[in-house]
SESEDREN-784106 format. One record per atom (N, C-alpha, C, O): y, z, x negated; residue in three letters; residue number from 1. Coordinates in pm, 1 decimal. Atoms other than C-alpha are relative to their C-alpha. Example, Ala and Ser with C-alpha at 12.3 -4.5 7.8 and 13.67 -1.06 7.14 Angstrom:
BEGIN
        v        w        u resn resi
   -119.0      0.0    -89.0  ALA    1
   -450.0    780.0  -1230.0  ALA    1
    120.0      0.0    -90.0  ALA    1
    118.1     66.5   -193.6  ALA    1
   -119.0     -6.0     82.0  SER    2
   -106.0    714.0  -1367.0  SER    2
    109.0     73.0     77.0  SER    2
    219.8     89.9     26.1  SER    2
END
This chain:
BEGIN
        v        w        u resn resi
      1.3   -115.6    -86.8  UNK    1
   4072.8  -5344.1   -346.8  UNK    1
   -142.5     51.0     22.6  UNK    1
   -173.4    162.7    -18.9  UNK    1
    163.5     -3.8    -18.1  UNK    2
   3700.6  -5347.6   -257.8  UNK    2
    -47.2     55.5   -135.7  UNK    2
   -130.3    146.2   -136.9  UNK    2
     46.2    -43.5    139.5  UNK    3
   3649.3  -5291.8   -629.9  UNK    3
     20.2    172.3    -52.1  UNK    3
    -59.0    248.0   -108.4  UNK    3
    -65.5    -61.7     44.9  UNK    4
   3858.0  -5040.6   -686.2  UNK    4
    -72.8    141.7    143.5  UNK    4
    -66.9    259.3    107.6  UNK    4
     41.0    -73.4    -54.7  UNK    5
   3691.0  -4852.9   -358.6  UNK    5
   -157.4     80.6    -47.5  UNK    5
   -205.5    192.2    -27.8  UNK    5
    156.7     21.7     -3.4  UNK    6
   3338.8  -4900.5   -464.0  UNK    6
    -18.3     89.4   -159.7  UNK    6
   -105.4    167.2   -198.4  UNK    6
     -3.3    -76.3    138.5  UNK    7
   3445.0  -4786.5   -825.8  UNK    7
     19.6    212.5     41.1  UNK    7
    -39.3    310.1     -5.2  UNK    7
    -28.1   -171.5   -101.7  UNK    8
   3576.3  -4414.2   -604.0  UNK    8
   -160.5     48.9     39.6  UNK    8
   -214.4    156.9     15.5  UNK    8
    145.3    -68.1    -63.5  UNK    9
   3223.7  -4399.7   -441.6  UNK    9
    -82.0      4.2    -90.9  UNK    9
   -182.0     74.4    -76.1  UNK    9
     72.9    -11.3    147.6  UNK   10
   3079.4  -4423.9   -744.0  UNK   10
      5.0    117.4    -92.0  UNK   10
    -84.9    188.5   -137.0  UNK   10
    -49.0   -106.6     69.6  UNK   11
   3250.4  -4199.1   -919.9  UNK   11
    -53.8    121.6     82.4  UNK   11
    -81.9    221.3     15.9  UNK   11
    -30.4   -165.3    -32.1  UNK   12
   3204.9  -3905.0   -641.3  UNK   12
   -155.0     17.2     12.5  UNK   12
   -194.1    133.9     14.2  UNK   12
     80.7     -8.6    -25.8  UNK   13
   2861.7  -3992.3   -592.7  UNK   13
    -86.5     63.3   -120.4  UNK   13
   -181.3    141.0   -108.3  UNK   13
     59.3    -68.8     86.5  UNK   14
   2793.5  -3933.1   -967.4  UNK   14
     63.6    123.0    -29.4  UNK   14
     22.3    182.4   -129.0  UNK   14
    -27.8   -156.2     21.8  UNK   15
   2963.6  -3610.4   -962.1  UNK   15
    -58.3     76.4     79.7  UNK   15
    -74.4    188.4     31.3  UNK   15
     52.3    -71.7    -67.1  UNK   16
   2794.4  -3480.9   -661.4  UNK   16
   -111.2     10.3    -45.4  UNK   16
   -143.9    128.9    -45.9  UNK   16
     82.1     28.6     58.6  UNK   17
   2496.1  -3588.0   -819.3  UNK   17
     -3.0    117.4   -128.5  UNK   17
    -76.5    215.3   -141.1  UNK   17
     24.3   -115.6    136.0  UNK   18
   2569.3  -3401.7  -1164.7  UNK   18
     26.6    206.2     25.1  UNK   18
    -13.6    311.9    -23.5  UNK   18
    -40.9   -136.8    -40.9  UNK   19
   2744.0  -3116.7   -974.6  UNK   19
   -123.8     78.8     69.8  UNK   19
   -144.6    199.7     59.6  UNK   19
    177.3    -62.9    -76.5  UNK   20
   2371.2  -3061.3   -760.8  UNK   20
    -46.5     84.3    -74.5  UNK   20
    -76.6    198.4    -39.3  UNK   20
     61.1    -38.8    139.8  UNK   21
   2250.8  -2989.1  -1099.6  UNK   21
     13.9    113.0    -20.5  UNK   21
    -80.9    191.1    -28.9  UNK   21
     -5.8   -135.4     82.1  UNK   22
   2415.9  -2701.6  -1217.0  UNK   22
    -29.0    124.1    103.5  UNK   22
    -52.4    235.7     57.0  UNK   22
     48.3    -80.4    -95.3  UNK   23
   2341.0  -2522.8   -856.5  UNK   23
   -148.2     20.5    -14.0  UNK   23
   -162.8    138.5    -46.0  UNK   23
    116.0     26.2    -12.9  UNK   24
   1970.2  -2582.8   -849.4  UNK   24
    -37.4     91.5    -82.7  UNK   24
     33.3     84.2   -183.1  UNK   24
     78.8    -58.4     86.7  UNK   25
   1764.0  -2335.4  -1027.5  UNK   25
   -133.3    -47.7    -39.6  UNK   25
   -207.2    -57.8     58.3  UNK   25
    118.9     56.6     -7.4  UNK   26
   1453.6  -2474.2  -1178.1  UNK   26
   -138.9     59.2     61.2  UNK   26
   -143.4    179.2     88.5  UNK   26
    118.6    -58.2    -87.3  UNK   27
   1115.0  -2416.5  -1014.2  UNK   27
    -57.6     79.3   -117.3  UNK   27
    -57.6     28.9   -229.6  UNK   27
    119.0   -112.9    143.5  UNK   28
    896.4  -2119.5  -1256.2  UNK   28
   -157.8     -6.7     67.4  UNK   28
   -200.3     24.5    178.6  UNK   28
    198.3    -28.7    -65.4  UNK   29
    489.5  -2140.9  -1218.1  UNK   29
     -0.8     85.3   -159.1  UNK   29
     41.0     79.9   -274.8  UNK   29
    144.3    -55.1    137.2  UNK   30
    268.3  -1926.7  -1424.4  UNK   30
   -108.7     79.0     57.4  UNK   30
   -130.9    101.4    176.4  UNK   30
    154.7    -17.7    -87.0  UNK   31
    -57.1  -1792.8  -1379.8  UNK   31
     22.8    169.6     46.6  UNK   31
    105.4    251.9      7.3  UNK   31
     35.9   -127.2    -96.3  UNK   32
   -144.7  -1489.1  -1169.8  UNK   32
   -113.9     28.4    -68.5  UNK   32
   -200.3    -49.8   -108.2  UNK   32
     88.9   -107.1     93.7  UNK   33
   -339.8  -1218.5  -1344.2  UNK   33
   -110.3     43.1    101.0  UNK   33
    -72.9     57.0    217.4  UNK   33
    123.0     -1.5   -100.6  UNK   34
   -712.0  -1149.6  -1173.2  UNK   34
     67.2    149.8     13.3  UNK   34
     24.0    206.3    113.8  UNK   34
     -7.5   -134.9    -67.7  UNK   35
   -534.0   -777.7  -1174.0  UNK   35
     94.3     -6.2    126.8  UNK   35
     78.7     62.1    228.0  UNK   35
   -148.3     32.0    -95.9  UNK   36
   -217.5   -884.2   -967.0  UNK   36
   -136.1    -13.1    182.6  UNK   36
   -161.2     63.2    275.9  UNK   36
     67.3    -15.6    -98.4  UNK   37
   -463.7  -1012.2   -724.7  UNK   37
    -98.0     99.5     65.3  UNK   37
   -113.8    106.1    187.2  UNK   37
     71.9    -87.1    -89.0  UNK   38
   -720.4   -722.3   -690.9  UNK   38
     73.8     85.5     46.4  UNK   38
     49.1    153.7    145.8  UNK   38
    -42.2   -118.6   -122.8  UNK   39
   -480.1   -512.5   -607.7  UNK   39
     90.0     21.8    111.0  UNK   39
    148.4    116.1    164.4  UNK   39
    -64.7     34.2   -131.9  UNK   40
   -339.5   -668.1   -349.7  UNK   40
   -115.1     52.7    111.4  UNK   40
   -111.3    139.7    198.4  UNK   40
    133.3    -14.7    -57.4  UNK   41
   -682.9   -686.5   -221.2  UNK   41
     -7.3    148.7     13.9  UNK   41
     62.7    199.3    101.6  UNK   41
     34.0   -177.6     52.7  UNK   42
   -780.6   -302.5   -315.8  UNK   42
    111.1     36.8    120.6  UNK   42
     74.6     75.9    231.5  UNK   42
   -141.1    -93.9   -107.5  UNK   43
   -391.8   -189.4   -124.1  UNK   43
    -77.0    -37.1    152.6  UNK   43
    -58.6     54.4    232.8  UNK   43
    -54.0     47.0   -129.8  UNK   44
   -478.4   -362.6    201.8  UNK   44
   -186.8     68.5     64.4  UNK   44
   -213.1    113.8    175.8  UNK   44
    102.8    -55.8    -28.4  UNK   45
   -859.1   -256.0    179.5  UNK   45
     15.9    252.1    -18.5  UNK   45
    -63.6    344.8     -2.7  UNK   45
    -11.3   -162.3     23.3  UNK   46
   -708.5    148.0    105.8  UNK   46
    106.2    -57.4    134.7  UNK   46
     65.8   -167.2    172.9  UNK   46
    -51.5     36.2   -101.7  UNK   47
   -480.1     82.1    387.2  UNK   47
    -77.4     -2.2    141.3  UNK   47
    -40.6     52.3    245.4  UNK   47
     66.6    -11.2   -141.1  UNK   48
   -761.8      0.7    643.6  UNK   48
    -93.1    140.6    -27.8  UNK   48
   -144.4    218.6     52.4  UNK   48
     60.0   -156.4     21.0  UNK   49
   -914.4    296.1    491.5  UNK   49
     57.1    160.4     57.2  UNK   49
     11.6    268.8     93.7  UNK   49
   -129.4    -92.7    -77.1  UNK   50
   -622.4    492.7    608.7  UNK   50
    -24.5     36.8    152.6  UNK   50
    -55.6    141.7    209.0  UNK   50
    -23.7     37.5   -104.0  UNK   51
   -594.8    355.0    911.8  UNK   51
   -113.2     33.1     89.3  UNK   51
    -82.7     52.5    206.9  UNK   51
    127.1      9.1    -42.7  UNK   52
   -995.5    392.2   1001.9  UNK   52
     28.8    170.9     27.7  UNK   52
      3.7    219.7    137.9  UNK   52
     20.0   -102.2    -46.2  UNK   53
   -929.0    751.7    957.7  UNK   53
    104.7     83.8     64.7  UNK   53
     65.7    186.9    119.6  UNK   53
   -112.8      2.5   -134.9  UNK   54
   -589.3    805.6   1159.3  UNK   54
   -123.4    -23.8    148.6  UNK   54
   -121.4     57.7    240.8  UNK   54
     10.0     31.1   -119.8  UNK   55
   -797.3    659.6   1428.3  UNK   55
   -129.3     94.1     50.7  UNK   55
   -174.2     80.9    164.5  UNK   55
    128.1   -105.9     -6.7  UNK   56
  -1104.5    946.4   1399.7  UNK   56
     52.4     77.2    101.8  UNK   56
    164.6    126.7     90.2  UNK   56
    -33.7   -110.1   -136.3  UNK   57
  -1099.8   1152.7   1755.3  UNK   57
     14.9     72.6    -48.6  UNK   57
    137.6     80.8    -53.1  UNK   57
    -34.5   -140.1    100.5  UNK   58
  -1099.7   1460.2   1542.0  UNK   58
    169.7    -16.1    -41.5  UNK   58
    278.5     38.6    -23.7  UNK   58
   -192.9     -9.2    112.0  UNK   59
   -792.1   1353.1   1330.1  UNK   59
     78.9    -12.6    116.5  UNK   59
    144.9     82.9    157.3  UNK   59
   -102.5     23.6   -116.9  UNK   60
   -612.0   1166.0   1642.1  UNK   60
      4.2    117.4     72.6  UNK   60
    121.6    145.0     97.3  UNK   60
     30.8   -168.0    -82.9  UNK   61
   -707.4   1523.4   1837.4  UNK   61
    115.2     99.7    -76.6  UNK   61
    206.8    152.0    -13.2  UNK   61
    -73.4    -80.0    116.9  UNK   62
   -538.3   1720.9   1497.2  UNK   62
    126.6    -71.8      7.6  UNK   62
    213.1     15.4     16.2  UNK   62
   -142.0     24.9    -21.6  UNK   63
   -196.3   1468.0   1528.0  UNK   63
      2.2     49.9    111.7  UNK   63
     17.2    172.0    114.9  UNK   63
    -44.4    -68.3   -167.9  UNK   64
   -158.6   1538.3   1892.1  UNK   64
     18.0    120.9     16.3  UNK   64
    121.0    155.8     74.0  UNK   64
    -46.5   -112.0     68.7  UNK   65
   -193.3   1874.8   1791.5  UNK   65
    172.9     51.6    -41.0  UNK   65
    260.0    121.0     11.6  UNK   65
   -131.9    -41.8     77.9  UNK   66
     96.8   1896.1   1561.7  UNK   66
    148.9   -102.9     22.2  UNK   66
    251.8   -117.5    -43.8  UNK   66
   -122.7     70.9    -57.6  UNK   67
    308.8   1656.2   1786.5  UNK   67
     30.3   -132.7    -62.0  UNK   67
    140.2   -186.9    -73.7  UNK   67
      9.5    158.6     69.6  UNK   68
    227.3   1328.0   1622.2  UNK   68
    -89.8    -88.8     73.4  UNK   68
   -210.6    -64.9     71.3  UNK   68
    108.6    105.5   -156.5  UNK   69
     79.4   1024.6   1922.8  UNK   69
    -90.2    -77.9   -155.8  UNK   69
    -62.8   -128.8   -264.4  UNK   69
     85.5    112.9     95.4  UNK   70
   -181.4    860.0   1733.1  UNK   70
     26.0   -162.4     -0.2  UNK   70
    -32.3   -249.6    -64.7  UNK   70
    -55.3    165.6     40.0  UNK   71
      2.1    522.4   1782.4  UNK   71
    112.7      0.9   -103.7  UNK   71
    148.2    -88.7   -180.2  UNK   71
    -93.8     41.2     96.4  UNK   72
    268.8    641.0   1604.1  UNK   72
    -57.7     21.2   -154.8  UNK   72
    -16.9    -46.5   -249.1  UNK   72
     92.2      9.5    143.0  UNK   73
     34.8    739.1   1296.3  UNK   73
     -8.3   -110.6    -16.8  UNK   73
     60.4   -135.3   -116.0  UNK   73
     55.7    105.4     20.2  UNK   74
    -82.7    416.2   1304.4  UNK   74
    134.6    -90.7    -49.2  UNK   74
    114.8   -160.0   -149.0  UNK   74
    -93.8     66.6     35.1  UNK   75
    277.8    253.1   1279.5  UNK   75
     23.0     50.6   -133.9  UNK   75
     33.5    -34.1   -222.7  UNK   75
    -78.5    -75.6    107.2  UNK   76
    390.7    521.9   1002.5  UNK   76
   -110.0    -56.8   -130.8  UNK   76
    -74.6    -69.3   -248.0  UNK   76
    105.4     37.4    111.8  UNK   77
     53.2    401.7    806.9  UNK   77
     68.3   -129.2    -31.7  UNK   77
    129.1   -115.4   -137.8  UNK   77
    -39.4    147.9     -0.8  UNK   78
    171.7     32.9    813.9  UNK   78
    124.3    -22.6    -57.3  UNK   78
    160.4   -121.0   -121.9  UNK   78
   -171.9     29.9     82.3  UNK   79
    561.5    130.3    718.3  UNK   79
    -15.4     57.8   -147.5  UNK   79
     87.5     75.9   -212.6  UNK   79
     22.0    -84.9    121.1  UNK   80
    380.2    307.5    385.4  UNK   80
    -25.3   -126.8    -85.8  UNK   80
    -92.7   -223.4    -50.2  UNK   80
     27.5     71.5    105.7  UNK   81
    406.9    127.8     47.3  UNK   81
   -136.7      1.0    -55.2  UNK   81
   -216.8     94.4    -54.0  UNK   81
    164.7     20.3     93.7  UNK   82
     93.6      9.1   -142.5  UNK   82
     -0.5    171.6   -105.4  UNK   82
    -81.5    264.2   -106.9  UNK   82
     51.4   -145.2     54.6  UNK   83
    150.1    306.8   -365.1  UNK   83
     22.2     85.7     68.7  UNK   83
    -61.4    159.6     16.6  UNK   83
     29.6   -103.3   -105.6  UNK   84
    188.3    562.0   -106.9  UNK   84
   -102.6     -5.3     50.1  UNK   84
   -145.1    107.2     76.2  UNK   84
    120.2     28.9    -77.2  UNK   85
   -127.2    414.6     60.4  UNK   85
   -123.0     50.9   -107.1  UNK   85
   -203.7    129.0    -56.6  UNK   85
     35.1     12.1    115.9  UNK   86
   -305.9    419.1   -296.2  UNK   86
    -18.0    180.3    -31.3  UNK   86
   -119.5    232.7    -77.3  UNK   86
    -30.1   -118.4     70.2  UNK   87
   -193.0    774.2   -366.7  UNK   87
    -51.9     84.5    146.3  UNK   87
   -153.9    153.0    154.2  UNK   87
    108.3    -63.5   -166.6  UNK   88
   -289.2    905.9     17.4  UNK   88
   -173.7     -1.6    -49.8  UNK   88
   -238.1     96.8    -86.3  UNK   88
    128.7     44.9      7.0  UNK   89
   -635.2    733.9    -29.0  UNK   89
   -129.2     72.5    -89.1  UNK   89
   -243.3    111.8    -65.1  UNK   89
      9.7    -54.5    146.3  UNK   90
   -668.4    851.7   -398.9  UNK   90
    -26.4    184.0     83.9  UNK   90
   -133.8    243.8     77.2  UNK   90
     73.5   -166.7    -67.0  UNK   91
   -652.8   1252.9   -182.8  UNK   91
    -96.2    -10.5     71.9  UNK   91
   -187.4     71.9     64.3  UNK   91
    119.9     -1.0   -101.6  UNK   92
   -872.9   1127.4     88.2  UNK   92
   -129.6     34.4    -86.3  UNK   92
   -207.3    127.5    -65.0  UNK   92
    155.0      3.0     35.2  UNK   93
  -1166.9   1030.6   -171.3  UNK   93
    -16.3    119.4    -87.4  UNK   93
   -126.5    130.0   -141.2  UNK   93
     42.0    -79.3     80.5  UNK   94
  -1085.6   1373.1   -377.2  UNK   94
    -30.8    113.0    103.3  UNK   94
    -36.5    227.4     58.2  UNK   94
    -10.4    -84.2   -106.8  UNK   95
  -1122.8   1554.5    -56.4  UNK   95
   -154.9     24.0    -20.6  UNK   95
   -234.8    -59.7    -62.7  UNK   95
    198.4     -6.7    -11.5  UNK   96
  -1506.1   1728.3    -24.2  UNK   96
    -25.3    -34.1    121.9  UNK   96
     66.3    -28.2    204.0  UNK   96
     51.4     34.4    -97.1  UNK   97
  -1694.0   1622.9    228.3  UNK   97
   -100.8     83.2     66.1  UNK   97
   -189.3    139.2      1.4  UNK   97
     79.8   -112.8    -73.4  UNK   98
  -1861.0   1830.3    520.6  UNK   98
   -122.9     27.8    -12.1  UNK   98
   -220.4    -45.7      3.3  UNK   98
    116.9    -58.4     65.3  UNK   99
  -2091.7   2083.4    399.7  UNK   99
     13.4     -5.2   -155.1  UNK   99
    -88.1    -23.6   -222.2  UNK   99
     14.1     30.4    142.8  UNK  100
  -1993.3   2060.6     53.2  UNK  100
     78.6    150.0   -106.5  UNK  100
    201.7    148.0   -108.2  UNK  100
    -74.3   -112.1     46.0  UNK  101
  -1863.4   2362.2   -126.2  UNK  101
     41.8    -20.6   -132.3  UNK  101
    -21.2    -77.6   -221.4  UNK  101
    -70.2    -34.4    119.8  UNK  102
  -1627.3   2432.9   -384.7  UNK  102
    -43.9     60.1   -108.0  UNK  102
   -150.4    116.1    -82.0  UNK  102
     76.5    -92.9     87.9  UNK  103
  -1708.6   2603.5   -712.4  UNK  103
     24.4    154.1     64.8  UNK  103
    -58.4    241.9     89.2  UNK  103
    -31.5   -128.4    -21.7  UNK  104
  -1480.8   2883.9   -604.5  UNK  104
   -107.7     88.8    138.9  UNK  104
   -132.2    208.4    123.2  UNK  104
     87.8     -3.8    -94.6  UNK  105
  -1724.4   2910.0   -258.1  UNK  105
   -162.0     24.6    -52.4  UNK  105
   -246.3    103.5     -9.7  UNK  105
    156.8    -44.5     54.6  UNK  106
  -2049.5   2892.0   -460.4  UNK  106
     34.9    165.1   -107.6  UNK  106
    -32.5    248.0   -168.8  UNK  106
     49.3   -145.1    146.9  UNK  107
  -1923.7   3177.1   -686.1  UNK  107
      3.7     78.7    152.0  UNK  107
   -107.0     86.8    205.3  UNK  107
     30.3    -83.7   -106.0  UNK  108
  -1851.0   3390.3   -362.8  UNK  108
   -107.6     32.0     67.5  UNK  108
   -136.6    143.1    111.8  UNK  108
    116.6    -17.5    -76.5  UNK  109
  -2145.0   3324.5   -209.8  UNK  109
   -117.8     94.9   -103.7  UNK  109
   -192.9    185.1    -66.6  UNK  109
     82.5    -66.5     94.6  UNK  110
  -2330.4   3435.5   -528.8  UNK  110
     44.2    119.8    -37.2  UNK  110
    -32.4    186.6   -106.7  UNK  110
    -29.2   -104.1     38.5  UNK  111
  -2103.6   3725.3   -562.7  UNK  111
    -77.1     98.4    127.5  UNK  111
   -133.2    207.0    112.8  UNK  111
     52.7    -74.6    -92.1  UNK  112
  -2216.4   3829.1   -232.6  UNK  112
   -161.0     -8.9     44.7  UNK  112
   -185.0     75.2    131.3  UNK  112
    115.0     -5.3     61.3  UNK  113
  -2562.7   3776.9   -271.4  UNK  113
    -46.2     98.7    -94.6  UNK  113
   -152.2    154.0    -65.4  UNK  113
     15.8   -137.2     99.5  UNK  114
  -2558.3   4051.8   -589.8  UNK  114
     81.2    105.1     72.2  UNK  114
     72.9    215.1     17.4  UNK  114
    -46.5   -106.4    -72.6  UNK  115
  -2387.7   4261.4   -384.2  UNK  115
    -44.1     49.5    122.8  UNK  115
     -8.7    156.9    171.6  UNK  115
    137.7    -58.5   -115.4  UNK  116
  -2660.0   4276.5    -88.8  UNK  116
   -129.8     16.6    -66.7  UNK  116
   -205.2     91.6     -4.7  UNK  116
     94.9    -51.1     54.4  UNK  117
  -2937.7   4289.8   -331.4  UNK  117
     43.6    111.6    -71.9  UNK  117
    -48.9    187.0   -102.2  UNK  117
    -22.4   -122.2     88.9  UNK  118
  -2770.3   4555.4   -525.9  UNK  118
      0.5    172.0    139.7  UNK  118
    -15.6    290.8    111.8  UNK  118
    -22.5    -83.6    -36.0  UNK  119
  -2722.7   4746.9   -214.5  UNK  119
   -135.6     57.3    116.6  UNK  119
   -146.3    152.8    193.5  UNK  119
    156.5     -7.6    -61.8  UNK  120
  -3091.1   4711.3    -69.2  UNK  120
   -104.0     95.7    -96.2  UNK  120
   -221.8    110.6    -63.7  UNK  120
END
């Protein structure tokens, strides 16, 4: 009897055992690419880049403006994907910077320039 129990626990123990098996998925490593990582890095550094200028009195002044609290900017920055952040950022740095003129602005200015010496 004892035998015949011990032979049962045996048995279910190696089926639970083999049955584990086919659940289990094996563990995967492989290496991480130095790009994978910068641009984790890069997203979270365009991100505080974002975020630095959400928080400019000017800009926060310009949401409040147009009915946007500058806390909630700050949330809506944070619910934005790496490429949304990336692609924002990407306009920020093509943006000119104050005092800087356009071509179309330098031709005007030079059009109007020949057009006060022409009329002197």
């Amino acid at each position: 009897m004892i035998y015949r129990i011990r032979q049962f626990l045996n048995f279910v123990l190696a089926a639970s055992l083999l049955g584990s098996t086919l659940w289990i998925t094996p563990a995967a490593a492989r290496m991480i690419g130095t790009d994978n990582v910068a641009a984790g890095a890069q997203a979270s550094s365009e991100r505080e880049r974002v975020k630095a200028l959400v928080a400019r009195p000017e800009v926060a002044k310009q949401l409040q403006a147009l009915g946007v609290p500058p806390q909630s900017a700050q949330s809506r920055v944070d619910a934005m994907t790496d490429a949304e952040v990336r692609t924002l950022a990407g306009r920020i740095d093509a943006l000119p910077a104050a005092g800087a003129f356009t071509d179309w602005q330098w031709a005007m200015i030079i059009i109007g320039i020949i057009i006060i010496v022409l009329l002197i």
